[in-house]
matplotlib code that plots the C-alpha trace (Angstrom):
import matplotlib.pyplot as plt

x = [-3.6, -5.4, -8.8, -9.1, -7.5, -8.6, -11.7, -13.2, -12.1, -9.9, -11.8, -9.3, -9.0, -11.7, -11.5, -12.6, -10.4, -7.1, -7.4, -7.9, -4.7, -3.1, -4.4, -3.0, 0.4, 0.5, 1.9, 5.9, 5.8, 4.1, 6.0, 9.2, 7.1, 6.5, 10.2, 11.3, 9.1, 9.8, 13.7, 12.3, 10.3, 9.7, 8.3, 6.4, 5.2, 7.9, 10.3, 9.2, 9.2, 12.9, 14.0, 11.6, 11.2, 7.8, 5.9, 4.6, 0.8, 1.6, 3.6, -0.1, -2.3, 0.3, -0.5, -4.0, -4.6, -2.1, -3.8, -7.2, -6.2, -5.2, -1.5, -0.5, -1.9, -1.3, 0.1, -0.6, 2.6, 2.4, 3.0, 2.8, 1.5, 3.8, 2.9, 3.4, 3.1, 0.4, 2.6, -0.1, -2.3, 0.4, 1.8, -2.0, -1.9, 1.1, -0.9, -3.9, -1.4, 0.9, -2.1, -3.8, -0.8, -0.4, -4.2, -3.6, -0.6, -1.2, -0.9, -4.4, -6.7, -10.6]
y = [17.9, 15.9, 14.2, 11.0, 7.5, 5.8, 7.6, 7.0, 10.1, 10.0, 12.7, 13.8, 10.1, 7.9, 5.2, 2.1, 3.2, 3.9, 0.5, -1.0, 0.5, -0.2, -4.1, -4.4, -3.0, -5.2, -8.3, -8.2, -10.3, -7.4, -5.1, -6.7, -6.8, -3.2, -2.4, -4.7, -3.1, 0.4, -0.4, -1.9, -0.2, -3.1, -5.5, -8.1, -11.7, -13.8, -10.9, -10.5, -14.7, -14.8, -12.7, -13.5, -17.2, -17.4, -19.4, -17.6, -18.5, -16.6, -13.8, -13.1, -13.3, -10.6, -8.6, -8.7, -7.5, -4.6, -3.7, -3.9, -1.5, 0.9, 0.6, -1.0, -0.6, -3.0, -2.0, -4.7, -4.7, -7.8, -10.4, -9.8, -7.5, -5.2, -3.6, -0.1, 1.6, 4.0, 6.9, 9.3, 6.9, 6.4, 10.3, 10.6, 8.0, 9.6, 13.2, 11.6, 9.3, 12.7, 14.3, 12.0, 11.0, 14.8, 15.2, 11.7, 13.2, 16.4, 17.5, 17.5, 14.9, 15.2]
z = [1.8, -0.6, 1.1, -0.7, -1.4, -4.2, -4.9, -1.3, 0.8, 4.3, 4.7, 7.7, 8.4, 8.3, 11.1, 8.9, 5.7, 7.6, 9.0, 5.8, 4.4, 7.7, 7.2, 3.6, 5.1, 8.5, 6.7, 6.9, 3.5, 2.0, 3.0, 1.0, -1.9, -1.8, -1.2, -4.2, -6.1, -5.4, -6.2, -9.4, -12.1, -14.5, -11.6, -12.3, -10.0, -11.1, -10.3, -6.7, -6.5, -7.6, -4.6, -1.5, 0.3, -1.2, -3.5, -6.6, -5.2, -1.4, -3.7, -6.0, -2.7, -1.3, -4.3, -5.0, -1.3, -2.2, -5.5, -3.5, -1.2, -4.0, -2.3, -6.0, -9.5, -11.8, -15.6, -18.8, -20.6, -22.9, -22.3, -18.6, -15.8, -13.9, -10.4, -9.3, -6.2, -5.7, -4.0, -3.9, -1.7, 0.8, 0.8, 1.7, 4.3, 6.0, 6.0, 7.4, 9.6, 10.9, 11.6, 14.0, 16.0, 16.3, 17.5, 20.0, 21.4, 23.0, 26.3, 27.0, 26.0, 24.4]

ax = plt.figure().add_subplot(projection="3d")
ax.plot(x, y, z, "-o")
ax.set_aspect("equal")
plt.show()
């Protein structure tokens, strides 16, 4: 398992940087956005804003949360940006994420 996300190290799974991950992805809106823009390569904010109930300004907050939390990075393309999802940080997540419900769920408890 690769110990880091973004640089900072799970290091097995840091309380305070899980939770920060686990912030970024609590919004439902949020998760849409990174749906659409897993089914879409070229993805940009007016793309996401044609398809979701959202106003292009509540679309860019949803984003620059994801792109802090390393979940997106963003790509220039001129004339425009395009986002796309950081898969190693969330195939790490899920490691970290597998491997603490496994420790919280034994039989016997600490």
């Amino acid at each position: 398992m690769v110990d880091q996300i973004d640089g900072r190290g799970l290091g097995g799974g840091n309380s305070v940087e899980m939770a920060a991950i686990f912030a970024a992805l609590s919004n439902p809106a949020r998760i849409d956005i990174l749906r659409h823009i897993a089914c879409h390569n070229d993805c940009g904010c007016k793309d996401i804003t044609d398809v979701l109930p959202l106003a292009q300004s509540t679309v860019s907050q949803h984003i620059k949360v994801l792109v802090e939390a390393n979940i997106l990075r963003t790509e220039a393309i001129h004339p425009r940006s395009r986002y796309v999802i950081n898969e190693d940080v969330l195939k790490d997540l899920a490691e970290v994420t597998n491997t603490f419900l496994g420790s919280c769920c034994k039989e016997t408890w600490c």
